[in-house]
C-alpha positions in Angstrom: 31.0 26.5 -1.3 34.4 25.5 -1.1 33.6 22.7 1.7 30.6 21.2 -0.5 32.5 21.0 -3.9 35.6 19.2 -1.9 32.5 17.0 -0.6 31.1 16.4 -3.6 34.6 15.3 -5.7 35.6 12.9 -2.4 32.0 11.5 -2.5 31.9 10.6 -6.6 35.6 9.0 -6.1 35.2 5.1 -6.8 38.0 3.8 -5.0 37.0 6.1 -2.0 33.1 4.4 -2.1 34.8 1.0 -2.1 36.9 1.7 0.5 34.1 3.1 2.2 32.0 -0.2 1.7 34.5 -2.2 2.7 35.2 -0.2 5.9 31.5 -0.5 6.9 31.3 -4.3 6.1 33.9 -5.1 8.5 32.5 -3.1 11.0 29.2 -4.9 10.5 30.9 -8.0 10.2 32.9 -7.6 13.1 29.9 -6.3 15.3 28.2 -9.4 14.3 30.9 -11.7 15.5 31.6 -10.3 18.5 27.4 -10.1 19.4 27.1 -13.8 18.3 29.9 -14.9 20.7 28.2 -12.8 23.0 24.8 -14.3 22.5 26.4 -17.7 22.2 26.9 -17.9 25.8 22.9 -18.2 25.6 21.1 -21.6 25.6 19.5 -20.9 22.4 22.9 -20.5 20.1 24.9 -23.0 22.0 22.3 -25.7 21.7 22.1 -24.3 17.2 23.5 -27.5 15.6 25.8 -27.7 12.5 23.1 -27.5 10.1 22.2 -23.8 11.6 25.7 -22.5 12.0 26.2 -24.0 8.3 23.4 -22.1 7.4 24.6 -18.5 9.4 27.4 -19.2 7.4 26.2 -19.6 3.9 23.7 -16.8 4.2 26.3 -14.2 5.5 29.0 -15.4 2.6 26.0 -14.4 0.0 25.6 -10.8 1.6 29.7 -10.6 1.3 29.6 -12.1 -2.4 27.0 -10.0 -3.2 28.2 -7.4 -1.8 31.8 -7.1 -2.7 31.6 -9.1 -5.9 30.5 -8.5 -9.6 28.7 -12.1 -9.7 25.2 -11.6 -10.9 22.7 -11.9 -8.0 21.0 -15.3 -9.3 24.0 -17.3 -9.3 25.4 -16.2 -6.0 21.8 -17.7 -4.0 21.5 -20.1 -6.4 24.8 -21.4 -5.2 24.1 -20.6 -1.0 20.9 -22.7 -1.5 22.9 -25.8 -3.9 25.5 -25.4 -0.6 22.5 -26.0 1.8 20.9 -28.9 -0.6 23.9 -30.9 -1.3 25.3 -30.7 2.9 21.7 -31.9 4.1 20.4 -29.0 5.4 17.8 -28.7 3.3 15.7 -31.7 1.4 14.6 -31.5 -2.5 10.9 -30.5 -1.5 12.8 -27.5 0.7 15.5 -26.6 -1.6 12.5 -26.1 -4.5 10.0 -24.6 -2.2 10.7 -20.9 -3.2 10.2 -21.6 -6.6 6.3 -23.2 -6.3 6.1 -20.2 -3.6 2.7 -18.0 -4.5 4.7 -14.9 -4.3 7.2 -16.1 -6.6 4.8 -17.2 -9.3 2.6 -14.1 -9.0 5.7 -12.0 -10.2 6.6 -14.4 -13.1 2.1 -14.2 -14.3 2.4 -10.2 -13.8 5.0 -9.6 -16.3 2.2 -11.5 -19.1 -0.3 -8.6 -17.6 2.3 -6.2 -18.2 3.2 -6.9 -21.8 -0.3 -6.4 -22.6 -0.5 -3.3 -21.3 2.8 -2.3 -22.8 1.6 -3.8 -26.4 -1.8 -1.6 -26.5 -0.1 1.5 -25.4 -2.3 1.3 -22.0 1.0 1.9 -20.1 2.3 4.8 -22.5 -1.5 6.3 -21.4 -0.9 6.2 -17.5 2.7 7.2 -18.1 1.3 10.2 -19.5 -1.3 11.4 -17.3 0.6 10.1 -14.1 4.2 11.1 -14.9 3.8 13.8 -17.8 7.2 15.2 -19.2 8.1 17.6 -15.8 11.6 19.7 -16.7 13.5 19.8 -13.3 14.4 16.7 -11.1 12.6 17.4 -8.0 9.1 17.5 -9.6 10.1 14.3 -11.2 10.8 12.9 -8.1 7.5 14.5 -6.9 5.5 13.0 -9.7 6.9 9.3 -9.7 6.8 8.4 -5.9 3.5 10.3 -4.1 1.2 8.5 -7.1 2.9 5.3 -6.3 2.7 5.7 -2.4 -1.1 6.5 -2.9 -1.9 4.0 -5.0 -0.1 0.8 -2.8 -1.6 2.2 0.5 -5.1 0.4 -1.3 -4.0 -1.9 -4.1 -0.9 -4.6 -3.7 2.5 -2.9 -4.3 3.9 -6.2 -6.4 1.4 -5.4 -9.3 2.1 -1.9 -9.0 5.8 -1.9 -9.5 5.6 -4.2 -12.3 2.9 -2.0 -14.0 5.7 1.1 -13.5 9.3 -0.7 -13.9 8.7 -0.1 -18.2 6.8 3.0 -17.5 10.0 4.5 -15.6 12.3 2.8 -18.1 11.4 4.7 -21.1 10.5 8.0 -18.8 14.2 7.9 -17.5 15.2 7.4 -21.3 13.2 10.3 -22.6 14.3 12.5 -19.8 17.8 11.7 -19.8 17.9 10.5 -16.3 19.4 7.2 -15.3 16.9 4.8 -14.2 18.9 4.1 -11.1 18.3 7.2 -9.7 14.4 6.3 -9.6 13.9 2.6 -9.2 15.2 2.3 -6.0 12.7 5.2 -5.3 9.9 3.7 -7.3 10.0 0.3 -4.9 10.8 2.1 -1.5 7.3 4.6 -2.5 5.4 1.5 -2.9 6.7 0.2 0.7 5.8 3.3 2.3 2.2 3.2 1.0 1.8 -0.2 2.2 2.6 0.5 5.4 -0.5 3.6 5.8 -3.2 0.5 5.3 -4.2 -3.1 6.1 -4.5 -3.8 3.1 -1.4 -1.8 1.7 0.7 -5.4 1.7 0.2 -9.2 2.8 2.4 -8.5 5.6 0.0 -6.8 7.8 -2.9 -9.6 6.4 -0.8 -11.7 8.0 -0.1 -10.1 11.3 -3.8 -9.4 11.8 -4.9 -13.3 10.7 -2.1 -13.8 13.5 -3.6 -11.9 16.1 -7.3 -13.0 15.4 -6.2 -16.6 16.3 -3.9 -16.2 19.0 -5.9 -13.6 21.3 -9.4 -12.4 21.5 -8.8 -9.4 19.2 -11.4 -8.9 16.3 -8.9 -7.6 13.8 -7.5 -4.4 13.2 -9.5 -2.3 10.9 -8.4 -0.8 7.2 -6.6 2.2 9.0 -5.4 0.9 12.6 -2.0 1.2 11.4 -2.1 4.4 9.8 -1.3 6.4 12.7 2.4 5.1 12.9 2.6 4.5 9.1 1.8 7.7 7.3 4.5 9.4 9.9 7.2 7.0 8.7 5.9 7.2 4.9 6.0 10.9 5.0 9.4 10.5 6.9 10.8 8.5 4.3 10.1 10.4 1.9 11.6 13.2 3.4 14.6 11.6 3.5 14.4 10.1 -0.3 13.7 13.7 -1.2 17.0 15.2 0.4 19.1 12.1 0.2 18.6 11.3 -3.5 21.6 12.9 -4.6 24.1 11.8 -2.8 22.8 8.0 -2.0 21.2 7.0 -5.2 24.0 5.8 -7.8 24.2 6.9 -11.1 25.0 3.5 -12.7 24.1 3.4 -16.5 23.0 6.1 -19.1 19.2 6.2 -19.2 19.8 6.7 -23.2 22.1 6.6 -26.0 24.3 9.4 -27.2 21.9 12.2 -29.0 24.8 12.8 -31.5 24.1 9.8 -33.1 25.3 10.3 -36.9 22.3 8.1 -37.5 19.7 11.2 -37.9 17.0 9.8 -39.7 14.1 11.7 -41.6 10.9 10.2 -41.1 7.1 11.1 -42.2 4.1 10.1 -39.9 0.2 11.2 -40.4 -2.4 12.8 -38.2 -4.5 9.6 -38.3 -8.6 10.6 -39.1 -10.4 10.9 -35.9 -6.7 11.4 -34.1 -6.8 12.5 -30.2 -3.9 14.7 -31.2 -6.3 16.3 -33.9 -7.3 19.9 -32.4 -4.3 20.1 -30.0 -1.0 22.1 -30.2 2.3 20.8 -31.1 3.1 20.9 -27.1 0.2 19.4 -25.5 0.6 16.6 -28.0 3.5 16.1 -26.5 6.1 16.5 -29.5 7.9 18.8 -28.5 9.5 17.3 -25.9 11.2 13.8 -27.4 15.0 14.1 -26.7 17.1 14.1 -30.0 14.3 14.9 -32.0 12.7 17.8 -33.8 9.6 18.5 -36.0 11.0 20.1 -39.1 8.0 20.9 -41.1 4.3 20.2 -41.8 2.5 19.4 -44.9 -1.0 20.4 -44.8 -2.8 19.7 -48.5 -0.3 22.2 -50.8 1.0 24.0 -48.3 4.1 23.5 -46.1 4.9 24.7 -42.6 8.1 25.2 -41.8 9.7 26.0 -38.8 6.6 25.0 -36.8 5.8 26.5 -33.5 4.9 24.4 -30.5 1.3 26.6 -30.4 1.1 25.2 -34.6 -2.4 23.4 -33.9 -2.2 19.9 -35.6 -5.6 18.8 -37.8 -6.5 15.7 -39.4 -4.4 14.5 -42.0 -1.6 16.9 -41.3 1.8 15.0 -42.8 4.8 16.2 -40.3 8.2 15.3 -41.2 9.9 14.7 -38.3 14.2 14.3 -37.8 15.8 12.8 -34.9 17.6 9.3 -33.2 15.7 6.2 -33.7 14.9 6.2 -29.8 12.6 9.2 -30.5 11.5 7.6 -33.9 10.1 4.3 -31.5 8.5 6.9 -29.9 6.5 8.6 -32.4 5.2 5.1 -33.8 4.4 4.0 -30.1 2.4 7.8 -30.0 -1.8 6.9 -30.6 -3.5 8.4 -33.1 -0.2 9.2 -35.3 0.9 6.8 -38.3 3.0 6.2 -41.2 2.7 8.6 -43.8 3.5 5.6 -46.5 0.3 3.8 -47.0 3.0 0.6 -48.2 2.4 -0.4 -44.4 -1.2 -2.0 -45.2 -0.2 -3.9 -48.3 2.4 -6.2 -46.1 1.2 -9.9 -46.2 2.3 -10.1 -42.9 -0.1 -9.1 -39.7 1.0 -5.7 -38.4 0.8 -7.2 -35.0 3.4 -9.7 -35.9 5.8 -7.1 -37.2 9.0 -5.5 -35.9 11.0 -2.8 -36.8 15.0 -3.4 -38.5 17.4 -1.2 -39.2 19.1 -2.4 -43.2 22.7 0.1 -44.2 22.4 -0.6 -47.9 25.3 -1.5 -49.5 27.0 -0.5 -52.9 26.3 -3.6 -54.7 22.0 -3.2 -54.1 20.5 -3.2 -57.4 18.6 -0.6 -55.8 21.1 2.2 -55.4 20.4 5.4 -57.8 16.9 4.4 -57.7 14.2 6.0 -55.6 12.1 3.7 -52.9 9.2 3.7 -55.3 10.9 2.8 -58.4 12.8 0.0 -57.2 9.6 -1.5 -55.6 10.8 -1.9 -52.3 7.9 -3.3 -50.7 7.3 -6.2 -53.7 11.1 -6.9 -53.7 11.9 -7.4 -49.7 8.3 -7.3 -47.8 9.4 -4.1 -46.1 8.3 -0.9 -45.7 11.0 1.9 -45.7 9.4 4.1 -42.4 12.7 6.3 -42.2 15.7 7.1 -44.1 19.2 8.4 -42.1 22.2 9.7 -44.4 25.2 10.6 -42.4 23.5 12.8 -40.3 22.1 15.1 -42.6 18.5 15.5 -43.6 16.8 13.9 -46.4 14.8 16.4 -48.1 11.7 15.0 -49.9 8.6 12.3 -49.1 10.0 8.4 -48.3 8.9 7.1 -51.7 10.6 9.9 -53.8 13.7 9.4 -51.9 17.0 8.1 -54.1 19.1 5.6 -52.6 23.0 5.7 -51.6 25.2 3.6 -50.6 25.9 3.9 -46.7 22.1 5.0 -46.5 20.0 3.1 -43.5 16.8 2.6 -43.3 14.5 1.9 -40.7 12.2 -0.8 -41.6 9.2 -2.0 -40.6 8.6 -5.6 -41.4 8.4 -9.4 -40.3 11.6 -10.8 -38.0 12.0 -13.2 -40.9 14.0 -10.6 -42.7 17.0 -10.8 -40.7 17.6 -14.1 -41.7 16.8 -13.9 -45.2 19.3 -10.6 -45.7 21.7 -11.3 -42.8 24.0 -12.8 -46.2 22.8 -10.9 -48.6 24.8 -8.8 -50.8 21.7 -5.8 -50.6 22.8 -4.6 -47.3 26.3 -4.3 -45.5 24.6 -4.6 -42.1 20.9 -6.1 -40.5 19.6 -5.7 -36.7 16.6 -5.6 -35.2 15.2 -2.9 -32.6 14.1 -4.4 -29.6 10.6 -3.2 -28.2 9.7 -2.5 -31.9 6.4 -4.2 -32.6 3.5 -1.8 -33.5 1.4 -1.0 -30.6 -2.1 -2.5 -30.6 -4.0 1.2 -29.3 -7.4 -0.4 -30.2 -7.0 -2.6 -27.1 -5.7 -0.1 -24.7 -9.4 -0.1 -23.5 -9.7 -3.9 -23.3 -6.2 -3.8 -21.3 -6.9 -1.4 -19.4 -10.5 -3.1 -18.1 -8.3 -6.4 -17.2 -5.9 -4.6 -14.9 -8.9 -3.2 -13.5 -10.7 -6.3 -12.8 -7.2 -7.7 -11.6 -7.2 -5.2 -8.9 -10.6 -5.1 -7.3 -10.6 -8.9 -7.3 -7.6 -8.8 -5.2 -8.5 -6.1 -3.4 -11.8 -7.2 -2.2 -10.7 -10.4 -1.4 -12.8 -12.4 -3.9 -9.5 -14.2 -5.4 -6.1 -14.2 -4.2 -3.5 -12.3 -5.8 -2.1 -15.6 -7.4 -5.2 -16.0 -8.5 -6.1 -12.9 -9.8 -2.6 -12.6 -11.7 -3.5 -15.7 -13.7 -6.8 -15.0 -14.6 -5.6 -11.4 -15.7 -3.0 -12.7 -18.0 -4.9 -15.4 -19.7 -8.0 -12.3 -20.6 -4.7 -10.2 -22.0 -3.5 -13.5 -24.1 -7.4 -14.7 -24.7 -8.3 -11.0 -26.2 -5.0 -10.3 -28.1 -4.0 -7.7 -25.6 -0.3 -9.4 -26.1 1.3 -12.2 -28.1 2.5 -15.4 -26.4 5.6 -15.4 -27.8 6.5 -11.8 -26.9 5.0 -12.3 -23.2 7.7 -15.2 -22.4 10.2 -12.7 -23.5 9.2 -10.0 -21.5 9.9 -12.7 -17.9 12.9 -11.2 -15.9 14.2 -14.6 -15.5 17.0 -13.7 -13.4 14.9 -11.9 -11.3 12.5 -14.9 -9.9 15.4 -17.2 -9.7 16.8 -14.5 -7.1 13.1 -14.5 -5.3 13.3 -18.5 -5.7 16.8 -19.2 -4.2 16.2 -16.1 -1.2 12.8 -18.3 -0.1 15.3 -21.1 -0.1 17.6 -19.8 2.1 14.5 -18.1 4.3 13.4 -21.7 5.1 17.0 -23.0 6.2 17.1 -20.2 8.2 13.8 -21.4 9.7 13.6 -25.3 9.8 17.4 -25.1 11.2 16.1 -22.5 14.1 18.9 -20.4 13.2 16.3 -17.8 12.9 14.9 -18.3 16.1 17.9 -19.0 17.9 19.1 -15.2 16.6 15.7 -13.8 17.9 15.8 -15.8 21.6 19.1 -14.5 21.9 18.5 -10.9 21.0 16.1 -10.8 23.3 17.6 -11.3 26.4 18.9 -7.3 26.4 15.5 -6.5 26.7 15.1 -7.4 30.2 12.0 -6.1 32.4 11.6 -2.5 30.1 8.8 -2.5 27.6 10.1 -0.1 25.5 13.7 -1.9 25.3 11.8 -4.7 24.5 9.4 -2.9 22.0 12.6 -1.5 20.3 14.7 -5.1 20.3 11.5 -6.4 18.8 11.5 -4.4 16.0 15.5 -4.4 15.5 15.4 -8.3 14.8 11.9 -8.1 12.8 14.2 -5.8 10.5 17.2 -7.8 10.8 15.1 -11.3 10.0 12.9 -9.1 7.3 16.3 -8.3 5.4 17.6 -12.3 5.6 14.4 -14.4 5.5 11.5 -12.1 3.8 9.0 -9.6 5.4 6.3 -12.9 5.8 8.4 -14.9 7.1 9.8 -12.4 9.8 7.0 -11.8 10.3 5.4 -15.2 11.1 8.5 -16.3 13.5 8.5 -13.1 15.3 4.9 -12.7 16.2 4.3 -15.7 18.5 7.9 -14.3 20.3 6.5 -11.2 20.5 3.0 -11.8 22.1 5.3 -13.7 24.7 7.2 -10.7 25.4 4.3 -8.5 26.3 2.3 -10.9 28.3 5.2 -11.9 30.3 6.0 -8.3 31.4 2.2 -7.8 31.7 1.9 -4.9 29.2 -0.4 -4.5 25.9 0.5 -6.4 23.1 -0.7 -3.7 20.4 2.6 -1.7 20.4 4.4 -5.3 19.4 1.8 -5.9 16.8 2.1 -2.8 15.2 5.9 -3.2 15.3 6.1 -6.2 13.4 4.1 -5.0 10.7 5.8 -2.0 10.3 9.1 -3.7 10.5 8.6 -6.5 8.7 7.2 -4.4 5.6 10.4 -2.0 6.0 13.0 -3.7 3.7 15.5 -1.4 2.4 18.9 -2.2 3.5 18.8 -5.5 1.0 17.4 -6.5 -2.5 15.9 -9.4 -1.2 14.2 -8.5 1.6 11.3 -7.5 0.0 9.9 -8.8 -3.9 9.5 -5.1 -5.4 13.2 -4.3 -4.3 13.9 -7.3 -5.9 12.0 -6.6 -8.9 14.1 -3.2 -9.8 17.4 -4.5 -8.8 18.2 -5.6 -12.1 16.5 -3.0 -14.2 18.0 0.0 -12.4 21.3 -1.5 -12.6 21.8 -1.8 -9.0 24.9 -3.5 -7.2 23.8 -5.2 -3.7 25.6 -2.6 -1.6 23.5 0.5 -3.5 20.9 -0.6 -1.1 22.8 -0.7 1.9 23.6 2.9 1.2 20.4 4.3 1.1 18.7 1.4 2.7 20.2 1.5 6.5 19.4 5.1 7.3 16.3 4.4 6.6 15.8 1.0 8.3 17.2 2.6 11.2 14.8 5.9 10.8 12.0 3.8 10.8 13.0 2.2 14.0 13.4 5.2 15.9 9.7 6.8 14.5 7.5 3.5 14.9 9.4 2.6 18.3 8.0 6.2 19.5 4.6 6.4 18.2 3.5 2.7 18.5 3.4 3.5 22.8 1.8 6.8 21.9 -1.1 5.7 19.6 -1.2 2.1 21.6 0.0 2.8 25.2 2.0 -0.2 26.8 
């Protein structure tokens, strides 16, 4: 006991991690040197012009920068691939590639499929009968990451994660977990379960297209690969499982202090024909909001208080709830509850073009002393009062009877217009809006959920590419009012896909320099005449490349090296093919290795070296099980 908690307090010290970060980079870095002055003795490095050593050079200084720094992610590739453009190494049409690349765009298009299901509530839905509410962290582990790995071992992991990076965001913020400690988990699940399949990820699409051209193979079939696969998925898992706690970061509070002084009181309605209408307080899923508390229920003349969670809710039940304004967005974002104030549907403005605002009203309102009904709220501002909060204390009483103080704030829910119009005004001392307010559009949740459908079996049957399904997905959820426009060109992690544009950047100087190669060529001369060395060098630069250039681009360079390698020691080329798919689909050790690691970097609040952390072991894990089994399943 003694000899875990000293573990445990030298583990969390910062300056120890750093020091620990810094100790491994230089042992990388020197490694690397020394191997590369090794190799360079090889025709292949000493014959690498300028333009490829510039280009070593540039990429490594990004993994340092990256690494060591606190420069955002976008501006440190962007500025490796303006290094590249402006020195001649690459030309305008290869400097730009990455950001026309299909992959690239297909990301940007998901995030408009996305916000649709987020708008309807569609995503609230799978959250719940996926994830549910689970109360200790290893089933929540459990419940994010074998759903995810089943589900991308038959459907493309890049729509997946997108579909579940908002749906862990609020879970992590109404389970008080940091989401860093399941995104990283959330893309590496999606990895594994595209390594069980063919048609898990394009990787292995691309290998088998490969080997259909370049030999007289007929193509591997749907589960060729899932011999060596579903041993490393399991195996990572594992390792996720056990490792978690120590190699995952804790890097941001997944939600705000639950002492907030702002508790408000709000009223909301068992809507007529309500799902939540026959079902207990508990399995409609109220009891469980963080900071937040049913304190009583009106039913006709008579009041519950001090409801218990097996109180069975009917049809135009009014519960008065008190709690944070997280758990408030929460309750409006819940289907079949709403508004107890009927103020809502005399707005002239389209509930789907509302937000909600928190207003502190000040001591000069003409409105203090009165009550919300008497002072005519609605006609005087165009907003509806939804919630009152008084220094923390409850407000006894319905909304409209409720008389106003100075100090008081109210949650409001009306057009974005009336920030500007009271930002200056002398009503209120204070005016903000809450992002991710807008009402939820539950009729369309159907609608939504029937595009995302059609999304994925035209993808996955091969009838339209991914792009191609992407696009057509996201003009049905903007066609059918699934999501506004406006709000979908918010929702675009912009920093994100300039970070997947700049990495393809720097993938093809690595390439049209034969830097890549060169590194490959040279590697391979430790092989010598022993298939197994060979097997296992193989996969060790597929990994290495995967990390620097992406997994279909490692992929592509490695293959035609590869099916050299077994034909001239005169062995089967199967163990190499499975190999490179499994290796070039295994990107943990960097962000942008892979898209989906990319795609949670910045929403988990990762730093570049978070991945290195968790992301070698595994790397190297991987290596050892596919370099084992490949021979085994495929002999040589």
């Amino acid at each position: 006991m003694q000899l875990e908690q000293t573990f445990r307090y030298w583990w969390t010290r910062r300056r120890q991690r750093q020091a620990l970060i810094c100790l491994a980079l230089g042992l990388i870095g020197g490694l690397a040197i020394a191997t590369l002055q090794y190799l360079a003795q090889d025709a292949p490095l000493m014959s690498l012009g300028w333009p490829g050593w510039l280009t070593l050079l540039v990429t490594a200084s990004a993994f340092v920068l990256n690494a060591i720094t606190a420069l955002p992610a976008e501006i440190v590739f962007l500025g490796a691939v303006a290094v590249l453009y402006v020195s001649g190494v690459l030309s305008t049409t290869e400097a730009l590639k990455g950001f026309s690349n299909d992959g690239m765009i297909t990301v940007a298009v998901l995030y408009f499929v996305v916000t649709g299901l987020q708008q309807t509530g569609a995503l609230a839905w799978i959250s719940q009968q996926v994830l549910g509410l689970p109360k200790r962290r290893t089933t929540t582990f459990v419940r994010l990451t074998v759903p995810i790995m089943v589900l991308s071992a038959f459907l493309n992991n890049t729509p997946v994660v997108a579909m579940f990076i908002p749906v862990v965001n609020d879970w992590c913020r109404k389970l008080r977990i940091s989401p860093s400690k399941l995104m990283i988990p959330l893309s590496y699940a999606s990895i594994f379960g595209g390594l069980c399949t063919l048609i898990g990820t394009s990787t292995n699409l691309v290998v088998s297209g490969l080997l259909v051209e370049a030999t007289d193979h007929p193509g591997l079939r749907i589960f060729d690969l899932t011999p060596v696969g579903l041993p490393c998925a399991i195996a990572g898992l594992c390792f996720l499982f056990f490792g978690q706690r120590w190699l995952l970061p804790n890097r941001k509070p997944a939600m705000g202090d639950l002492s907030d002084v702002r508790q408000y009181t709000v009223e909301m309605v068992v809507a007529p024909r309500s799902p939540l209408a026959g079902k207990t307080v508990e399995q409609a899923g109220l009891r469980h909001l963080p900071g937040l508390y049913l304190a009583e229920i009106a039913r006709g003349q008579q009041i519950l208080p001090a409801v218990s969670p097996r109180e069975i809710l009917r049809e135009h039940d009014q519960l008065i709830f008190v709690g944070i304004v997280d758990s408030i967005l929460d309750l409006h974002r819940l289907r079949g509850l709403a508004p107890a104030t009927d103020q809502v549907f005399k707005l002239d403005t389209p509930r789907t073009e509302r937000r909600l605002i928190e207003a502190v009203v000040s001591h000069t309102c003409s409105l203090v002393g009165k009550t919300i009904r008497e002072g005519q709220f609605r006609s005087r501002y165009d907003a509806v009062v939804l919630a009152v909060a008084r220094n923390g204390d409850r407000v006894q009483g319905k909304i409209g009877d409720i008389r106003l103080r100075p100090g008081d704030t109210l949650l409001l829910e009306t057009h974005p217009r009336f920030i500007e119009r009271q930002r200056m005004s002398n009503d209120f001392y204070l005016v903000s809006d809450l992002p991710d307010s807008e009402p939820l559009r539950h009729e369309k949740a159907p609608i939504a959920l029937a595009i995302l459908l059609l999304m994925v079996v035209l993808a996955g049957v091969g009838w339209l590419s991914m792009l191609k399904a992407a696009v057509l997905a996201a003009m049905l959820m903007l066609l059918t009012g699934c999501c506004a426009p406006t709000r979908a060109l918010q929702s675009i992690e912009w920093s994100v896909l300039l970070v997947i544009g700049a990495a393809l950047g720097i993938s093809e100087a690595m390439q049209v320099t034969g830097a890549a190669e060169a590194i490959a060529t040279s590697f391979l001369g430790i092989a010598g005449n022993q298939p197994l060395v060979a097997l296992a060098v193989i996969y060790g630069i597929t990994t290495l490349l995967t990390e620097m250039i992406t997994n279909n681009a490692a992929a592509a360079l490695m293959f035609p090296i590869a099916l050299s390698v077994a034909n001239s020691l005169g062995v089967s080329y199967m163990p190499f093919v499975i190999a490179i798919m499994v290796a070039a689909s295994a990107s943990f050790s960097t962000p942008i290795g892979y898209q989906t690691n990319l795609m949670v970097y910045g929403p988990g609040g990762y730093k570049f070296t978070d991945f290195m952390r968790i992301g070698i072991p595994l790397n190297l894990l991987f290596w050892g099980i596919t370099v084992y089994l490949a021979p085994q399943i495929y002999p040589f």
